[in-house]
C-alpha positions as CSV (number, residue, x, y, z in Angstrom):
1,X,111.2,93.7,104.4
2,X,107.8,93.0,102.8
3,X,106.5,96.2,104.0
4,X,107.6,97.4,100.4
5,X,106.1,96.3,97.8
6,X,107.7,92.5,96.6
7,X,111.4,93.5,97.1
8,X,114.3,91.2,96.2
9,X,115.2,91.7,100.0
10,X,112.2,90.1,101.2
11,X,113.0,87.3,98.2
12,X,115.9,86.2,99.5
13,X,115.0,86.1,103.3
14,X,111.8,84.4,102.6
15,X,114.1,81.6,100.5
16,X,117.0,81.6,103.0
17,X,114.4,81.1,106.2
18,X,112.7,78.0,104.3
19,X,115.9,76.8,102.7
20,X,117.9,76.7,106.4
21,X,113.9,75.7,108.4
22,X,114.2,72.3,105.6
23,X,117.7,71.5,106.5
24,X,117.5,71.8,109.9
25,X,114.3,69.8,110.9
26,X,115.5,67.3,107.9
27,X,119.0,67.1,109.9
28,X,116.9,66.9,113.5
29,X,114.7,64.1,112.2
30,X,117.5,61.7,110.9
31,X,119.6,61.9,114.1
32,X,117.0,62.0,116.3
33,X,114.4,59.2,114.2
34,X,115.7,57.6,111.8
35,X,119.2,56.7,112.7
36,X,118.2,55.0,116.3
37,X,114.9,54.0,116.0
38,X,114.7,52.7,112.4
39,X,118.1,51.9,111.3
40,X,119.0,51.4,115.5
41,X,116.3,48.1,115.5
42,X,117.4,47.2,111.7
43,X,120.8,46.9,113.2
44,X,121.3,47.1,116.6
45,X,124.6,46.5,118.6
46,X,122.8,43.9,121.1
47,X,122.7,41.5,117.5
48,X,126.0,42.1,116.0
49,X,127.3,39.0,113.9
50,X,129.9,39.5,111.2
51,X,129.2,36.4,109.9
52,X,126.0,37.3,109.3
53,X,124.8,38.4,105.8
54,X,122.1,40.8,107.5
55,X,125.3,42.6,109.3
56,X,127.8,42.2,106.0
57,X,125.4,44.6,104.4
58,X,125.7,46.4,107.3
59,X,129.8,46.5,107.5
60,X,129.1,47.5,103.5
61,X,127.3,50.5,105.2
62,X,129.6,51.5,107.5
63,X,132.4,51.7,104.7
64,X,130.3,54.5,103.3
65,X,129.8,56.2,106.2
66,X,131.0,55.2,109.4
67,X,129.2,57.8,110.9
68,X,125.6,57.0,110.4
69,X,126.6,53.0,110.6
70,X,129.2,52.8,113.5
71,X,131.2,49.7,113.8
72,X,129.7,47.0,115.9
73,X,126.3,48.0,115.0
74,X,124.1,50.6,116.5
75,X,123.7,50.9,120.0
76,X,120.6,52.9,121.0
77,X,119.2,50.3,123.3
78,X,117.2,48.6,121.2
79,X,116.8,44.7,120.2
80,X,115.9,43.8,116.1
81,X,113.0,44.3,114.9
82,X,112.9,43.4,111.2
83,X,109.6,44.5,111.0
84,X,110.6,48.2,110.5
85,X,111.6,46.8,107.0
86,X,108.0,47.8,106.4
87,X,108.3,51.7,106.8
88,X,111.9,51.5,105.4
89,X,110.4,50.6,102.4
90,X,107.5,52.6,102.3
91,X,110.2,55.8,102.7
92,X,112.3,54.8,100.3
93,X,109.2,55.0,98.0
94,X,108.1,58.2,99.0
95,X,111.6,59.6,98.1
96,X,110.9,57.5,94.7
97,X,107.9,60.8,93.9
98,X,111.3,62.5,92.0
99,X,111.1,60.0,89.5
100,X,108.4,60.4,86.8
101,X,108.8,56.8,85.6
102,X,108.7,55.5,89.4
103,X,106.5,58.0,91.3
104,X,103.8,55.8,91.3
105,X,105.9,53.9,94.2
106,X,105.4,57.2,96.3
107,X,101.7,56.8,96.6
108,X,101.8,53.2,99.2
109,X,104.1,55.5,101.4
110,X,102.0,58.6,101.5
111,X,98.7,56.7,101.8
112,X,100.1,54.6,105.0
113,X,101.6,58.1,105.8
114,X,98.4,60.0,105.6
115,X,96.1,57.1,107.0
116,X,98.4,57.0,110.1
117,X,98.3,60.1,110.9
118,X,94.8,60.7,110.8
119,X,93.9,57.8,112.7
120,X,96.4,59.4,115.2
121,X,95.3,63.0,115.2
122,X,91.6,61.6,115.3
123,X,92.9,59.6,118.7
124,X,94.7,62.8,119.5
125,X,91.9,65.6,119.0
126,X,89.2,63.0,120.7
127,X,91.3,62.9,124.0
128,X,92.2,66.7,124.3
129,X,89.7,68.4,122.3
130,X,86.3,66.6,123.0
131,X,87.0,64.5,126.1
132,X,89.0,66.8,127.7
133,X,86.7,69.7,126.9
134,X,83.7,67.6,128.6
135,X,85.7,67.1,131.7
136,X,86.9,70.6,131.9
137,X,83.1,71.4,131.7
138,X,82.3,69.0,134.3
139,X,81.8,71.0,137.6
140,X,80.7,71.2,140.9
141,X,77.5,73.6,141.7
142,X,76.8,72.8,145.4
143,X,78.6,72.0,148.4
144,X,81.0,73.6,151.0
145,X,80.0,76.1,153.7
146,X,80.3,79.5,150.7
147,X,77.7,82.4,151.1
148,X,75.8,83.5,147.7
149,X,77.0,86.7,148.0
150,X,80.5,85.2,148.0
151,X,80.4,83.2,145.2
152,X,81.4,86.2,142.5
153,X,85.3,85.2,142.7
154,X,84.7,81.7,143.0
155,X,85.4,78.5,141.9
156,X,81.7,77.9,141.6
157,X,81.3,81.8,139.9
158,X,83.8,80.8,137.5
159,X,82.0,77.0,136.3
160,X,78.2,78.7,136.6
161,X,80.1,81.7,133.6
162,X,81.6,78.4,132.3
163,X,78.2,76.5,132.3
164,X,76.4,79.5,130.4
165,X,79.1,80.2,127.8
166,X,78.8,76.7,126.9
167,X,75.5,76.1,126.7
168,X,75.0,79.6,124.6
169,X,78.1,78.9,122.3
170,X,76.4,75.5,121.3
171,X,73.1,77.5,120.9
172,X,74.9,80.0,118.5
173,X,76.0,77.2,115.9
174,X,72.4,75.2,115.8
175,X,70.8,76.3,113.2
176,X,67.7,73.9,112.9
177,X,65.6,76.1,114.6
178,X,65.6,80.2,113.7
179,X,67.4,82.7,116.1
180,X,64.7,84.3,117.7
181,X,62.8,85.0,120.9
182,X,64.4,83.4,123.5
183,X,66.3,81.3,121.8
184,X,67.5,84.1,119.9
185,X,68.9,85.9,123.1
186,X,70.4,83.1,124.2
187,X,72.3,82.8,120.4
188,X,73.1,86.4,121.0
189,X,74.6,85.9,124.2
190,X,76.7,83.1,122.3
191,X,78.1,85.6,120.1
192,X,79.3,87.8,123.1
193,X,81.2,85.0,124.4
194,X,82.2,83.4,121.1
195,X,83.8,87.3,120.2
196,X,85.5,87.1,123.6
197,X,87.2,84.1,123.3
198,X,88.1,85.3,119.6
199,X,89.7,88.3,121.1
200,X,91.6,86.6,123.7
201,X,92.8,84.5,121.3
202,X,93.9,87.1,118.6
203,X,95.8,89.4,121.3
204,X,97.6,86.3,122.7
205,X,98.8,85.9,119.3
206,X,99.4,89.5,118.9
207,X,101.4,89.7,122.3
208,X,103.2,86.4,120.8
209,X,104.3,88.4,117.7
210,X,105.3,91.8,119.3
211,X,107.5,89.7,121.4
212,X,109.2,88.2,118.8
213,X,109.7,91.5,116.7
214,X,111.0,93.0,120.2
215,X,113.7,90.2,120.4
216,X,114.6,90.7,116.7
217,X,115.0,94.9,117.5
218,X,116.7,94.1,120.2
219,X,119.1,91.9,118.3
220,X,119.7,94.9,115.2
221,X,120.8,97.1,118.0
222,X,123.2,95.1,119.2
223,X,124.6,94.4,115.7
224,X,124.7,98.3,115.2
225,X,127.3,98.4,117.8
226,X,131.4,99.0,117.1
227,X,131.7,95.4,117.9
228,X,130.0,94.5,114.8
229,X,131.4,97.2,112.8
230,X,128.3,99.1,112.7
231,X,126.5,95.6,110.9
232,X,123.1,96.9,111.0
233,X,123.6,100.7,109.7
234,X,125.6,99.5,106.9
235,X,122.9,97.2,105.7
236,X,120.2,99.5,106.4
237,X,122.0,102.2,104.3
238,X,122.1,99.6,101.2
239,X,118.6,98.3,101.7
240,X,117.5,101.9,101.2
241,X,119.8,102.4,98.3
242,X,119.1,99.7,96.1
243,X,115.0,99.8,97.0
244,X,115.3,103.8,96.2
245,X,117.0,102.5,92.5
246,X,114.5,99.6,92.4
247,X,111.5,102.1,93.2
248,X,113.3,104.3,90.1
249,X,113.5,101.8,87.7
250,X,109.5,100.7,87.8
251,X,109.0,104.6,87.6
252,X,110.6,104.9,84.5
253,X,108.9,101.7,83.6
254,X,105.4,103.0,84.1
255,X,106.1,106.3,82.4
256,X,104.0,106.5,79.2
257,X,106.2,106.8,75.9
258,X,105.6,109.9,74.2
259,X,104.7,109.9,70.7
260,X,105.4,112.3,68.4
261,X,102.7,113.8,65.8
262,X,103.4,114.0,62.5
């Protein structure tokens, strides 16, 4: 739909897809996060006492909605933990950011928020992206009863093209010493591989993309069946009505106005 100019069809599928994407995941992460792990150790099942004032604001609770706070407590397993108090807290101030009087409450939660995270993304990235990458380049040269003249189609083939891309990759992005001579070859030979990784890369995503927009003709077809009442002609006839009388309309907008001479 955004293959012509900024239509209103493109407008309202772009606002539909995010408006249905926020629901969803918002829906997803309540039943699947917050209900059982923070309000499941908050209240668990394993701790019920009505007596209790912890679980009489709990029974309150489950008078507004039973289905989020079940009767008897919540029974996911887990034992209380009123530590999660903490990041109870620090959401309820981040929801606090639609206030202007209050939204200064929102910055504890998206500090601890933000600091988390990046201390676990750092953890994250070091293990997969750095360590693993070192012990993916790790590699055995020598050994085993292989001819030279049989290593093309090798293990030991593939880590010597492995070694060398490497090696010439990190050569490409040093720039303390200037590109040239040897050194400069070897940068050169860098870029070769750098480009062919690139490449891959781009017509993985590519093939990723074609895919999807396969699946999605594959669905209009089916909807232009007598099933479906003919679903897809009839909207394609009306997109290409009301973009024709929307392509008319900025015409006459962008006509000059004719003046006449006295």
């Amino acid at each position: 739909m955004d293959l012509y100019k900024d239509n209103p069809f493109y407008k309202v599928a772009e606002h539909v897809f995010v408006g249905i994407s926020a629901g969803y995941w918002a829906s997803m992460f309540f039943w699947t996060q917050i209900q059982p792990n923070l309000f499941g150790r908050l209240w668990p099942a394993s701790g019920y006492n009505a007596d209790s004032f912890w679980y009489k604001i709990y029974n309150g609770l489950h008078f507004l909605t039973s289905a989020v706070f079940p009767a008897g407590g919540i029974d996911k397993g887990h034992d209380m933990h009123l530590i999660y108090l903490i990041p109870f807290a620090l959401g309820i101030m981040m929801l606090l950011s639609v206030s202007s009087k209050l939204s200064w409450f929102a910055r504890w939660g998206i500090a601890y928020t933000v600091g988390m995270a990046a201390g676990l993304r750092a953890y994250g990235f070091l293990n997969s992206n750095v360590i693993g990458q070192i012990k993916g380049s790790a590699m055995q040269f020598v050994g085993g009863d292989i001819p030279f003249f049989a290593l093309i189609g090798n293990s030991i083939f593939n880590n010597i093209v492995i070694l060398v891309g490497t090696i010439a990759g990190l050569a490409y992005f040093y720039f303390s010493k200037e590109h040239k001579g040897a050194f400069g070859k070897l940068t050169k030979l860098g870029i070769y591989f750098l480009m062919i990784s690139f490449g891959a890369s781009f017509g993985f995503a590519v093939m990723g993309r074609i895919s999807l927009l396969i699946g999605r003709f594959v669905d209009l077809i089916d909807y232009s069946k007598a099933q479906y009442n003919h679903a897809t002609i009839w909207i394609l006839v009306v997109m290409i009505i009301l973009l024709g009388y929307n392509a008319m309309k900025d015409r006459d907008k962008n006509l000059p106005v004719s003046k006449d001479v006295a």
